[in-house]
Each structure stands twice: as structure tokens, then as C-alpha cells.
N, C-alpha and C positions, 0 to 999 in steps of 0.2 A: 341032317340037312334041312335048311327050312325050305320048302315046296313054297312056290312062283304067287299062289294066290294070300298066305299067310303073310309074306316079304312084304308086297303090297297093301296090304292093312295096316302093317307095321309101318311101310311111310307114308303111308296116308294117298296110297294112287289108288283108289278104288272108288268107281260109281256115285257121283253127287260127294266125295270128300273136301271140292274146293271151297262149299258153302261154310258160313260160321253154323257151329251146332247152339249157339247160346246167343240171345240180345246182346248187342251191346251195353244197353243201361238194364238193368232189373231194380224192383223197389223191394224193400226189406226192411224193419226196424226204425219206420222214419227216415229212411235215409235213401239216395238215391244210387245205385252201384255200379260204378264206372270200372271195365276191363279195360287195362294197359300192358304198356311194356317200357320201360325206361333204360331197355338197352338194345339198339339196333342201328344197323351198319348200312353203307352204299356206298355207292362209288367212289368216294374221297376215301375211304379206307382201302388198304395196300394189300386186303385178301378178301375183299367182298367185291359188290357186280353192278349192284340196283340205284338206278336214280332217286333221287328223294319222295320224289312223287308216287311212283311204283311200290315204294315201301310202304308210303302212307294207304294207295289204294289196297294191297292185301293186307293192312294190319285191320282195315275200316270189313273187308271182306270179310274176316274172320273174327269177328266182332269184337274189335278193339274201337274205345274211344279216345283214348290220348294212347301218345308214343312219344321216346324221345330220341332223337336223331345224335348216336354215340359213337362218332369215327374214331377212329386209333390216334392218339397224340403222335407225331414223329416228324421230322425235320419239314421233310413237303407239304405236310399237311398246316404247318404251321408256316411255312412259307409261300405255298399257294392257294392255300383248300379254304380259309376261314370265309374271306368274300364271296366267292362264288357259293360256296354249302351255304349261307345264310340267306341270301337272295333265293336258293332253291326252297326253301324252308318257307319263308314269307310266301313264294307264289304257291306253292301246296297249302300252305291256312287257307287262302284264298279261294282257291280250286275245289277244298272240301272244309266248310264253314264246321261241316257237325265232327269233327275230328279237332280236338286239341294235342297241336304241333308243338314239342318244345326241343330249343337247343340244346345241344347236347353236346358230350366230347369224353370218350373212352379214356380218361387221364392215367397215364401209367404216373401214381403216386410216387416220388422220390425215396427207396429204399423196401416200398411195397407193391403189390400187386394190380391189377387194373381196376377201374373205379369210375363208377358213374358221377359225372358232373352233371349236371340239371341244372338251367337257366331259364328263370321266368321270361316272357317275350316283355319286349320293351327296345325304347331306342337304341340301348347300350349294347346289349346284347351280343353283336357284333363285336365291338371293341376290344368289351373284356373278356370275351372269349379270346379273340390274339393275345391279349396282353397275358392273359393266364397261362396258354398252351405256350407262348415262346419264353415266359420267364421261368416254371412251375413244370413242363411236363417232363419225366426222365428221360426219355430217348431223344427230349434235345437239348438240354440242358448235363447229362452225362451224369444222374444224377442215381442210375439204379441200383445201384450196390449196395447192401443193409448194412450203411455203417453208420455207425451214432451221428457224422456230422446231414450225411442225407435225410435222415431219421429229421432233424430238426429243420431240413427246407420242406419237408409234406407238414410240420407243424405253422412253419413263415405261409404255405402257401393257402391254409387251411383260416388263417388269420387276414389275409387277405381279402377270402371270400367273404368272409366275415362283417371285413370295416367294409367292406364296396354294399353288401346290404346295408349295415347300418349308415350308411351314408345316401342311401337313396341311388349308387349308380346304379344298380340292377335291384328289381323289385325282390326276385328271392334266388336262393341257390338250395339248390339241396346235392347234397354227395353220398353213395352207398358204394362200398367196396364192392365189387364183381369177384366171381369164383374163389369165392376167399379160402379153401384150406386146397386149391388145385395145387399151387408150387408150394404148400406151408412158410411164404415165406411174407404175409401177414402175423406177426407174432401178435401174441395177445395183450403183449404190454405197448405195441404199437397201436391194435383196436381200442383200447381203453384211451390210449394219448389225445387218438382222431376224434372220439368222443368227447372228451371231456377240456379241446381246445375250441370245437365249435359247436356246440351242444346245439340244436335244432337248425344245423347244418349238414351234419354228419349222423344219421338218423338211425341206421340199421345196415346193413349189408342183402346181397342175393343170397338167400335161401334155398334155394333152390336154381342151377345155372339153367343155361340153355344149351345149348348145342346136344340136346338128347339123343335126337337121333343116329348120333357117333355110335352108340353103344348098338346100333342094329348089326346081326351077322350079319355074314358075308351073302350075299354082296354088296351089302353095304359099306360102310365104312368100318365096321370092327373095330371100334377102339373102346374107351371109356365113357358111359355117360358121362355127358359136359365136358369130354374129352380130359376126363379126371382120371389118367395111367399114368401121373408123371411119378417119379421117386425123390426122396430128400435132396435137397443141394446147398451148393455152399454158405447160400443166406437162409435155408429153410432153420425155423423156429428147432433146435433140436428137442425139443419137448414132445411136439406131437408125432402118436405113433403109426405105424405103416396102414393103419386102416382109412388114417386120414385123408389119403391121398386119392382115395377111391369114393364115388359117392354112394349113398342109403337110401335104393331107392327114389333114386333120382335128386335127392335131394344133398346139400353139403355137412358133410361129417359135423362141422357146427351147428346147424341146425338141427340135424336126423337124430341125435348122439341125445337121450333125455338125461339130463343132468351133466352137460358137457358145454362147451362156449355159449352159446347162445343164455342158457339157463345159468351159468353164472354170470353172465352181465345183468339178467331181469334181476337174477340175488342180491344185484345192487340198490334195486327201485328205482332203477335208471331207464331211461324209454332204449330199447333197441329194438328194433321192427326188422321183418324180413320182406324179401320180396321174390319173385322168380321173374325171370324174364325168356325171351328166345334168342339172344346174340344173335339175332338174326343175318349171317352174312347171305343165305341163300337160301334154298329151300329143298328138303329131299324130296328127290322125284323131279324137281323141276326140269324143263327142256331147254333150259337156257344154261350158257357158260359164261363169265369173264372172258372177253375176245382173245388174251393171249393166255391163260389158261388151260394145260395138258391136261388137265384132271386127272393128274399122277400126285396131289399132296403134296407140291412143294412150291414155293415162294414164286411170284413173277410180276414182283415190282420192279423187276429190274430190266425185265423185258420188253422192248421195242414193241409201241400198238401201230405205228403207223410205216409208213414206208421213208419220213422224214427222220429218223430214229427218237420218235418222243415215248416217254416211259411213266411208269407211276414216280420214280422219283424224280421229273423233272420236269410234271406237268401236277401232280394231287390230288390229279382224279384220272380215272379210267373210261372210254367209252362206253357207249351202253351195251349191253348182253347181247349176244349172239347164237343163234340156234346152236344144239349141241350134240341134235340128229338121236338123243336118245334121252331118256328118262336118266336125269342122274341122281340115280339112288345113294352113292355114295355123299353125297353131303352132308353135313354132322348137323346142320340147323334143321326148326319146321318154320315156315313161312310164321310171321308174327300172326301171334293169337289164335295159331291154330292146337298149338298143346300146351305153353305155357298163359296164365293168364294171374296178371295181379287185379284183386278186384280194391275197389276204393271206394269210400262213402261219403260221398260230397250234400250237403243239402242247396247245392243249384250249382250248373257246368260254368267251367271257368279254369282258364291255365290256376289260377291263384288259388281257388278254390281245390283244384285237387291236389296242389304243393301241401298247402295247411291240412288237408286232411292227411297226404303222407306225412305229414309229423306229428301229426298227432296218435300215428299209429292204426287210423282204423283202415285197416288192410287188411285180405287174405287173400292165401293163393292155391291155383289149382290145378293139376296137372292133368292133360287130357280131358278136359270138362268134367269130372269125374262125379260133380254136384252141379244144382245152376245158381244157388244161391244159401247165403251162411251168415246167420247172424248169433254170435255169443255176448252175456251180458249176465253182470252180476244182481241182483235183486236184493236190496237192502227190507228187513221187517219193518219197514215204516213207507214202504213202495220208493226209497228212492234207487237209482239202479245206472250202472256203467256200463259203455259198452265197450269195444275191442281199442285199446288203448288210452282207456280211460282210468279213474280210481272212484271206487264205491269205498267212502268212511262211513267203519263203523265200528263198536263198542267191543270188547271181549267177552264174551259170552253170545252174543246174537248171533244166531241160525240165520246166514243170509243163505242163497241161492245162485246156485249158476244155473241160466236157461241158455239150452243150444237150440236153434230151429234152423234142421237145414231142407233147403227144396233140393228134392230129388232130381237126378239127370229126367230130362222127356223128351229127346231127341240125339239121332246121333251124332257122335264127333266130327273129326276130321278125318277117323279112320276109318268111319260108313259104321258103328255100331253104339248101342245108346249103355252109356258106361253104369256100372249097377252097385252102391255104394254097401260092403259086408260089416263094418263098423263102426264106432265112431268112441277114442280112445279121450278121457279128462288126463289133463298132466296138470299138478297141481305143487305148484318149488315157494320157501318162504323164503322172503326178503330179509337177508342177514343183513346188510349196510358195506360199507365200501370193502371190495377186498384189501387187504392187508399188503398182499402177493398181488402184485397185479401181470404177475404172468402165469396166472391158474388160470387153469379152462375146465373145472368141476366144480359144481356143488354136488355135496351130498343132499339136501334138503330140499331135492323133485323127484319127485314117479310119479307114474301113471297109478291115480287113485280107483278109475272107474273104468269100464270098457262097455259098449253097447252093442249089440249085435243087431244086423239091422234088416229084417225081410221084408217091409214093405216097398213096392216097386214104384210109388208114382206120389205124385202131392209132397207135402209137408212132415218132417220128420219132428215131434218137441221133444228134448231132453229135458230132465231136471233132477240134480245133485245137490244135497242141502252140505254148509261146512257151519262148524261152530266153529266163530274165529276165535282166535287162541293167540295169535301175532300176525303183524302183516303177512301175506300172501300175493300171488298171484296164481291165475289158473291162463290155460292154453289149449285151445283142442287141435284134436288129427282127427283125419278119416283116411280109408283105405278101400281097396276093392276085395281086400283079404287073398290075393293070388300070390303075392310073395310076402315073408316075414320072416322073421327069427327074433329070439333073445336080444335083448338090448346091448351096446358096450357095455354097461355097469350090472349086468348081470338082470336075473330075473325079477328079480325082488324091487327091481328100479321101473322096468321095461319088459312083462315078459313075451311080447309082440309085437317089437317096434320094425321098422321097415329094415331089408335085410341088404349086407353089401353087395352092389352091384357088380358083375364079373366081366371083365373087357373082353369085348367083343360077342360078348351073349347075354346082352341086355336089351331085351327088345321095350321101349319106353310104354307101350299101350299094354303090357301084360303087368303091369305094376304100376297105380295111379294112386295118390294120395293127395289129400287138401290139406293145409295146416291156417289155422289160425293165429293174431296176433294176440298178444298177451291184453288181459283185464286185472285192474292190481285192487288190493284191499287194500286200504289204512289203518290202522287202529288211532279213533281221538281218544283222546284223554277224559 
């Protein structure tokens, strides 16, 4: 049984846990680093509560600087929700100047799984967001079933976004699949497609989900982190196997897995970037509920808010929250920016600025604040040097350098205690060239080359791992709090510490914290 005051740490209701434990901006490696989230929900979503403005205020509370505002695609939302969300969007820029606000839209991709739309601000905005969600979204369009001809309108609508940048309607898009192995029914030859129809469009996927806090026992919610307990289904990939379904330490079997999906797409030399986010529909712990909301876990779009019979499906948005006379621990989200956090390295703020910088890959991410800041970078023998999504060319034979410098936590989280970093693991995969099979999710040619062990409690941490290059490469770090692990999928010799599968309903998200890095690539010139 978990005893009353442990529960409480666990969702973050304990003493001063409302405050952000980290800047929102910190400086590192030249560059300036912005925490985000590029997936969260309110009102116009059909199981979330929050007005726009409230989301922005606690994402800004817990030290976020940009957010992106990502309602469910579905009939209402597309027949009511686009005008009014966007106006609420505009007057929250407004309201909090030092927070960049972007559009957004939880797109259920035709034949695949949910997926962050990202829209630069501009006058368009609006437009082609309706035009997107009523031609392009599956649930209203009828278009979700994983069959070859669906398969190729997520390619039509992926080209679209495409020609509308290159044509100047909207200044940029970016798209990243959401909880990509929860229903396995992102296959990998559909990831590769999305990739390689709109290449600095389609960027990278969630790394890591949100809805953590699912996995707290009872009484909490008990279920899976990221609410990852589903089993195979009729469109799931039959490829991948039952561990998939569950996530590693918080993180998605794609990503967690060393030498598994994620690690064969870099084996292409292709950018793919991670991120995490909080799917923010609510907050555990919070004292507020969705006004017709039982908080019995079951659907109530369809239920009457007013005494005139108006509902989520025939109005597309919900009223605002309403007292809920208790703490409700049961909800699977943490308020934005309070345990997930994507961090980005912009060198000056600006919606545009930090799109370019998520494609260019310089990103990491962090679970429970578990560091406050992480910079990795390649070091060429002539001083020139890459940093996290970047490529350092150089020669065969040259002894270049990975340098890791991470700042230690020096304050505590959300859940009242200051998080204390036990490792810090080099994952190190070579770049073979395009797969062959483009429904493989392995390479053999990554493990964890180095591991660090780490006792210093405060300040600045520098790593340094010398490689003689021998062929392209790329390297990747992790860090840990060392409280849960085991054995990798691919055995020891690949992994022999990598983060351990999470167990539904006895997954408390604060006793198992990890940071991951994005990838830095070698070349070899000629």
C-alpha cells in the first residue's frame, strides 16, 4: 500500500510543489534554452477542461516558455472549435507577451495515430487550420483504418502542408507523431513515408508521452504510463512485440529500446528528433473537474452542460472547470512543465526561432527536472565542433571528441524534492545509409559505449569520450537517477542498464527520472 504522504509527492500535492523548480530560459553552449510543450489540450477538446489562457498561465508557472495549443481533430471541433480556439490563442499572446503561443491541433493522421500539428502564428493560421482538420483529419473525414488507400491521404495531407509553406500561406508547420508505439499502429514503414514526404516538416515523434501520472497506484489512476496498457489490434504493425506496448521508464519503446526504431532511422543519417511532452488535459491533484464530468473514466461529450441541452458535440467547447470538492489524484496528466519538459536552443526568442531550432534537432528532454541544463557536442582535432543535431566532418583516422556538460538539479521539482542525477550513459550507432527494409525497427550497429557514474551533487558536470572515426557515426546521451533499470531489449552487450519496463499501475513517474538527448552526427569527407 502506498501510505497518504508518499501518494502526495508522487502527484506533486506537497508543500510549495505548485512553483516551477527550473527557469524557464537557462544559457548553455552559446545558446539560449527554452522549455516547452508542443502537446496540450482545453476546452475545445471532448476529454479535457482548461480555457486557453489557464493552460498558458500554468505552463508559464512551471517554467515553460512556448506551448502549443493541440485539441482533438473530430467533427465539432472542426465544425465549431477553430474560430473561437484561435481568438483565444491570440488574446493569451497578448496577456502573456513572454510566453510563445502556437497553434496547434492533435491531428488523428489517416490510418495512423495522433500527431502534433504545429502552426507558425500569422494571418493564416486560422484558415488552414479549418481547411486542414475538415479535409485531412481521420475522425472526420472517416479516414482511420490502416488501409493502403488511408495510408496515402496522411501522404496527400502531409504535401499539402508542405506546398502551403512553400507558398507563403503559413510561415512554418512542423508535425511530430504523439505516443507512437501506444496502439502499434504507427508502422515503421508508415514513419519512414511521413518522413521522407515532408522532410523538415515531419521532424521526429514524442519520446517520451505524457499522461505519467496514469501509472501512479491506487489511488491514483493505475494504469500505464502515458497510459501505454493497450494490446495489438486489428491495424497494429504485426511486427512489433508485446513489450511495445508498454513504456521504459517513462519513455516510448521506440525511443527507450537502444538499437530499436528510433536508432534505425538516425542509421539512415536522416534527422529524426524526439521530444516529450504532458498531453496536458488536466492536472493530478487538481481541485477542479470538467462540469459534467463523473470522474468515473468514461466519455462525456455527449452529455448535457446546460439546462438548454447543449453538449460537447454540439457546441466544441466545454464551460470552464468547476470545483471538484477534492483533490483529484486520479488524473493521468501533470499540469504542463511540471514533469515533462522539452528543452530547445534558440539563439534569440521568437515563434520562428524556436520551429528552426526544433528542426534542426537541438532539443532534449527531461523528465521530473531531473538535470537543469545539458549540452552535448562533437569536438573536431582542428577545434571545429557540432552540437545536438548538428554534423561535425571529419577524416578517418581523427580522434574527435564528445563533450557532455550537464548542470546539476539545485532546486526542487514539482514533487517538493531536488532530483539527484546517478549516471550518465554515451550511446554510440553508425550510420549504414537508407534501409533496404523499410519496415525494420533495429539496428545492430548502436550500444551504449560509455557509462558515467555520477556523485557530485551541485554545479557543472563535463564529460569527455575520445572516438577514432572509422565511418560515419552518430552519438546520443541518457542520464538516469539510477532508481529503476535492467538489461536492454537487445540484451546486455547492446544495453546493459538501460531504463526498465514500466508496470501498469505501479509506476510511480518521480521514482524513475531520465534525460535523453538528441543525436550529433559524424561525416566522414573524403
Amino acid at each position: 500500500m502506498t501510505d497518504r504522504r508518499t501518494f502526495l509527492i508522487g502527484s506533486g500535492l506537497v508543500a510549495g510543489a505548485a512553483l516551477s523548480s527550473t527557469p524557464a530560459h537557462a544559457s548553455s553552449g552559446g545558446y539560449q534554452w527554452l522549455a516547452g510543450d508542443h502537446h496540450i489540450h482545453t476546452q475545445y477538446s471532448n476529454d479535457a477542461m482548461y480555457p486557453v489562457a489557464t493552460q498558458v498561465e500554468r505552463a508559464a508557472r512551471h517554467g515553460l516558455s512556448w506551448l502549443t495549443i493541440t485539441d482533438h481533430g473530430n467533427v465539432p471541433f472542426a465544425k465549431y472549435s477553430v474560430t473561437p480556439l484561435v481568438a483565444d490563442i491570440a488574446a493569451a499572446r497578448r496577456a502573456h507577451p513572454d510566453v510563445l503561443v502556437f497553434t496547434g491541433l492533435e491531428w488523428n493522421i489517416p490510418a495512423g495515430e495522433h500527431t502534433t500539428l504545429m502552426l507558425a502564428p500569422g494571418r493564416n493560421e486560422g484558415s488552414l487550420l479549418q481547411e486542414f482538420v475538415t479535409r485531412f483529419d481521420a475522425r472526420v473525414n472517416g479516414t482511420r483504418d490502416g488501409t493502403p488507400a488511408n495510408e496515402a491521404i496522411a501522404v496527400q495531407a502531409l504535401k499539402f502542408l508542405q506546398n502551403a509553406v512553400a507558398t507563403g500561406r503559413i510561415a512554418d508547420a512542423l508535425v511530430l507523431p504523439n505516443h507512437p508505439s501506444r496502439l502499434g499502429i504507427n508502422s515503421p514503414q508508415e514513419t519512414r513515408a511521413w518522413r521522407d514526404t515532408a522532410p523538415g516538416i515531419v521532424i521526429g515523434m514524442e519520446g517520451a508521452p505524457g499522461h505519467q501520472a496514469a501509472g501512479l497506484p491506487a489511488p491514483g489512476m493505475a494504469r500505464g504510463r502515458g497510459l501505454y496498457d493497450s494490446a495489438p489490434g486489428k491495424f497494429s504493425f504485426p511486427g512489433y512485440p508485446a513489450e511495445s506496448y508498454r513504456t521504459w521508464g517513462g519513455f516510448d519503446w521506440a525511443a527507450a529500446t537502444v538499437g530499436g526504431l528510433w536508432d534505425s532511422l538516425l542509421a539512415e543519417g536522416k534527422p529524426w528528433w524526439i521530444t516529450t511532452t504532458s498531453d496536458g488535459h488536466q492536472g493530478c491533484g487538481d481541485w477542479v473537474k470538467n462540469p459534467v464530468d463523473r470522474l468515473d473514466q468514461q466519455s462525456y461529450d455527449e452529455i448535457p452542460y446546460d439546462g438548454e441541452g447543449h453538449t460537447f458535440a454540439t457546441t466544441g467547447r466545454f464551460p470552464d472547470p468547476v470545483n471538484a470538492g477534492r483533490p483529484v489524484v486520479e488524473y493521468s496528466s501533470f499540469p504542463p512543465g511540471a514533469y515533462n519538459k522539452t528543452w530547445v536552443g534558440v539563439t534569440r526568442c521568437g515563434h520562428g526561432e524556436v520551429m528552426r531550432a526544433m528542426r534542426a534537432g537541438r532539443m532534449w528532454v527531461c523528465l521530473g527536472d531531473l538535470v537543469a541544463g545539458l549540452d552535448v557536442r562533437l569536438r573536431g582535432p582542428h577545434g571545429q565542433g557540432a552540437v545536438m543535431g548538428g554534423t561535425l566532418r571529419a577524416r578517418r583516422g581523427d580522434v574527435v571528441e564528445v563533450v557532455v556538460r550537464v548542470d546539476l538539479a539545485d532546486r526542487p521539482n514539482f514533487a517538493g524534492f531536488v532530483p539527484k542525477l546517478a549516471r550518465v550513459d554515451l550511446i554510440v550507432g553508425g550510420i549504414t545509409g537508407p534501409a533496404s527494409d523499410r519496415s525494420v525497427f533495429h539496428t545492430p550497429a548502436t550500444e551504449v559505449v560509455r557509462s558515467w557514474d555520477v556523485g557530485q551533487r551541485t554545479g557543472t558536470v563535463e564529460l569527455v569520450h575520445r572516438i577514432t572515426v572509422d565511418g560515419p557515426f552518430y552519438v546520443r546521451v541518457r542520464g538516469t537517477d539510477g532508481k529503476r533499470g535492467s538489461v536492454g531489449y537487445h540484451g546486455a552487450a547492446v544495453d546493459p542498464a538501460g531504463p526498465a519496463l514500466d508496470v501498469v499501475g505501479k509506476a510511480d513517474p518521480w521514482e524513475d527520472l531520465w534525460f535523453y538527448s538528441n543525436p550529433v552526427f559524424a561525416a566522414v569527407s573524403r
